[in-house]
C-alpha positions as CSV (number, residue, x, y, z in Angstrom):
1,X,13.1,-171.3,164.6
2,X,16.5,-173.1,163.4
3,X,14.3,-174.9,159.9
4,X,13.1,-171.1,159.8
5,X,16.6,-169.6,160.1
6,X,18.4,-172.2,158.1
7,X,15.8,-172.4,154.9
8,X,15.0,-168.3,154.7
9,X,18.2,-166.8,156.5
10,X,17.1,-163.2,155.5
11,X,13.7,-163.1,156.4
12,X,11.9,-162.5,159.7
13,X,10.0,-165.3,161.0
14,X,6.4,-165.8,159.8
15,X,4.4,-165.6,163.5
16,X,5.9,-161.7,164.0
17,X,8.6,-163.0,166.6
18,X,12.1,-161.5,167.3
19,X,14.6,-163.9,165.2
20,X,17.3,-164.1,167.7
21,X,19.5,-165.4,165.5
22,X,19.3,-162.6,163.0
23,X,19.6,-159.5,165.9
24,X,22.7,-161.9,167.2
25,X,24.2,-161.8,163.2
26,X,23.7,-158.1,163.0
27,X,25.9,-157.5,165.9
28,X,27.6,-159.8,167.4
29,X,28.6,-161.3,163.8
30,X,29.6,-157.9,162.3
31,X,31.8,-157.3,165.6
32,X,33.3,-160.4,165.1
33,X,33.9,-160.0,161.7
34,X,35.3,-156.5,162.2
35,X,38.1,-157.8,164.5
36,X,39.0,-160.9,162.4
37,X,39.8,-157.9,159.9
38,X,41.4,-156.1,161.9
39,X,43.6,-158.9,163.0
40,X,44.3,-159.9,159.9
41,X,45.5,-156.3,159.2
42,X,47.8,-156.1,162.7
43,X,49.4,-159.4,161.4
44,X,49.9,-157.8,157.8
45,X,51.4,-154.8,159.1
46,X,53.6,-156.8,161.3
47,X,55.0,-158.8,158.9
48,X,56.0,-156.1,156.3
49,X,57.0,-154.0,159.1
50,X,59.1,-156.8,160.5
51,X,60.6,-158.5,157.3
52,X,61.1,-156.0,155.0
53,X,61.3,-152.5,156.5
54,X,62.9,-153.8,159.9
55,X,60.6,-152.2,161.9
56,X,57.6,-154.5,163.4
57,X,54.4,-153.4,165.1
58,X,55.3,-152.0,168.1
59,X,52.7,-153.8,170.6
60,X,51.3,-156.3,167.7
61,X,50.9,-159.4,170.3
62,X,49.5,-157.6,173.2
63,X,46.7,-156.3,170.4
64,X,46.7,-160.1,169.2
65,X,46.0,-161.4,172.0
66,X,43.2,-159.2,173.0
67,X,41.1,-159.3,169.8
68,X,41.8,-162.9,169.8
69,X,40.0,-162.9,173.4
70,X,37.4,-160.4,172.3
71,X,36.7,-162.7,169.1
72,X,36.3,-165.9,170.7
73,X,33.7,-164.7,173.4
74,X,31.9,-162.2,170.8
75,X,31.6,-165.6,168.7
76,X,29.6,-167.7,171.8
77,X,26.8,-166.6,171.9
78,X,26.3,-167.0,167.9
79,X,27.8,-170.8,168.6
80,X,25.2,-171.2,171.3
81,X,22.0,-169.8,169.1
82,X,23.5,-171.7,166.5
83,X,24.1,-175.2,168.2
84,X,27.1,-175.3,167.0
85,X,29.2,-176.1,170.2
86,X,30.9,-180.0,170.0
87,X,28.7,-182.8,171.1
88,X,29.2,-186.3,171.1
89,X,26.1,-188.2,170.6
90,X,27.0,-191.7,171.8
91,X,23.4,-192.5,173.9
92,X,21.2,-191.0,171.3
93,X,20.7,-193.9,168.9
94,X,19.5,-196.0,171.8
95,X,17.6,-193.8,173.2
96,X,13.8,-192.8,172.4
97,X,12.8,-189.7,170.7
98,X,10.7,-188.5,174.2
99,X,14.4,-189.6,176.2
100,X,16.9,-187.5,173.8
101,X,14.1,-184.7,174.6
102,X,14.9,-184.7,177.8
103,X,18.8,-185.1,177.4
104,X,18.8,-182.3,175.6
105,X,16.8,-180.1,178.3
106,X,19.0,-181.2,180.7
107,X,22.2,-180.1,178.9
108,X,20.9,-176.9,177.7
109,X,19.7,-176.3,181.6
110,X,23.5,-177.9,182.3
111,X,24.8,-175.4,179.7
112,X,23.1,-172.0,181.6
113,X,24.1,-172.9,184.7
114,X,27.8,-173.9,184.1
115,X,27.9,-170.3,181.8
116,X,26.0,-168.1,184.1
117,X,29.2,-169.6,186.5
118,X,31.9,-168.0,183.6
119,X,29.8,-164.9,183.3
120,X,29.8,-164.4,187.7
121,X,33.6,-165.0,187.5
122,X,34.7,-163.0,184.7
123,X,32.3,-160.0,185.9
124,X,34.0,-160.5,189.3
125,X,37.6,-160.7,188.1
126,X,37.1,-157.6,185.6
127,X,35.6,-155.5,188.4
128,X,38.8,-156.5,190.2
129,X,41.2,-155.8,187.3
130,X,39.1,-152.4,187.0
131,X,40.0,-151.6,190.7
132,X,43.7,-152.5,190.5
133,X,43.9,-150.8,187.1
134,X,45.5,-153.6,185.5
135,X,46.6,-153.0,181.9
136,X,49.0,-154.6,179.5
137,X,52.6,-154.4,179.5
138,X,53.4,-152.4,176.7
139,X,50.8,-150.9,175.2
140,X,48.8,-150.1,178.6
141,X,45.7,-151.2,177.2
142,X,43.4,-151.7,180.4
143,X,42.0,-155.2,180.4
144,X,38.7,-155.1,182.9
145,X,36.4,-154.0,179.3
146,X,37.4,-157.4,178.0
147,X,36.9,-158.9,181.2
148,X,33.3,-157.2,181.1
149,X,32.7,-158.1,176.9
150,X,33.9,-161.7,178.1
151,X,31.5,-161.7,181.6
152,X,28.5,-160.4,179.1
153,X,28.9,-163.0,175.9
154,X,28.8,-165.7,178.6
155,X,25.6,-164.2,180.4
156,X,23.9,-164.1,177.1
157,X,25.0,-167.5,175.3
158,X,23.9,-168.7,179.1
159,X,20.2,-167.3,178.8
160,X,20.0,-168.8,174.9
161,X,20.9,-172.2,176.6
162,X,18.4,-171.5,179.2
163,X,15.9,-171.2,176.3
164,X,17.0,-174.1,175.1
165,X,17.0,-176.0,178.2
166,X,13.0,-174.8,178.9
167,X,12.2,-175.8,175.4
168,X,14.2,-177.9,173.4
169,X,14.4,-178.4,170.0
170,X,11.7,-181.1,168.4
171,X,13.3,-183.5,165.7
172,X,10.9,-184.3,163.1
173,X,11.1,-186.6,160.0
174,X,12.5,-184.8,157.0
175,X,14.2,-181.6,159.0
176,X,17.3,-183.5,158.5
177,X,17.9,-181.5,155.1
178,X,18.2,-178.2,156.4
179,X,21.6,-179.6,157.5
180,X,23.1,-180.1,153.7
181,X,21.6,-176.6,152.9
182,X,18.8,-177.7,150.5
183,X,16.7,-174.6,150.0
């Protein structure tokens, strides 16, 4: 799916599956996309408001630090269909093809459970905030919906590890180039 994805990245895959990675795009990358710009608009309007009309956004870091919360999780489960998380590969030059296999099954398997862990706590903590009605300081915003957003992103970036734990990528000869972007 990834030499699919990475060669023809606006065309459905050949055998009639669901491309993950484009339904993930669609939404989850437009959301993000839509609160990097409005971020970037928030900071704007803060900084003319601040420096030349002397009158900053009133509740501009509460919002900051929301949609930077709400961007970051919104982004995992791209990074996680992607494989894009950090790794450091210091075994798998001495290890055999069939043994890095299994390496990777194990972390992607690792991966679920250790997320499916975020995604119970975060559920648990933004059913609690919803209880208490906790909200910001200023603004009032209540904060169990990015508790929940942050609970679901790790519940679904912990089933596409799953996936990837059950059946992990094969490395074949000459699927290195999809990594420069040769078409």
């Amino acid at each position: 799916m990834e030499k699919l994805r990475h060669r023809f990245p606006n065309q459905p895959p050949q055998d009639g599956g669901l491309d993950i990675g484009l339904l993930l795009n669609r939404t989850l990358g437009v959301g993000a996309a839509v609160i990097l710009l409005v971020l970037a608009l928030i900071t704007c309007i803060d900084v003319i408001g601040r420096y030349f009309l002397d009158a900053p956004l009133s509740g501009a870091f509460e919002m900051t630090e929301l949609l930077l919360a709400a961007l970051v999780f919104m982004a995992l489960p791209l990074t996680t269909e992607r494989n894009e998380h950090v790794e450091v590969d210091l075994l798998n030059m001495a290890l055999s093809p069939r043994s890095q296999r299994w390496l990777s099954a194990f972390a992607g398997l690792f991966s679920a459970a250790l997320l499916a862990t975020f995604s119970w706590r975060l559920f648990t903590h933004a059913y609690h905030s919803a209880l208490d009605g906790a909200v910001t300081n200023a603004l009032e915003i209540p904060l169990a919906p990015f508790g929940y957003l942050a609970g679901a992103a790790c519940l679904l970036s912990a089933f596409i590890a799953f996936l990837r734990g059950v059946q992990p990528p094969f490395d074949h000869p000459g699927d290195e180039d999809h990594l420069e972007g040769a078409p």
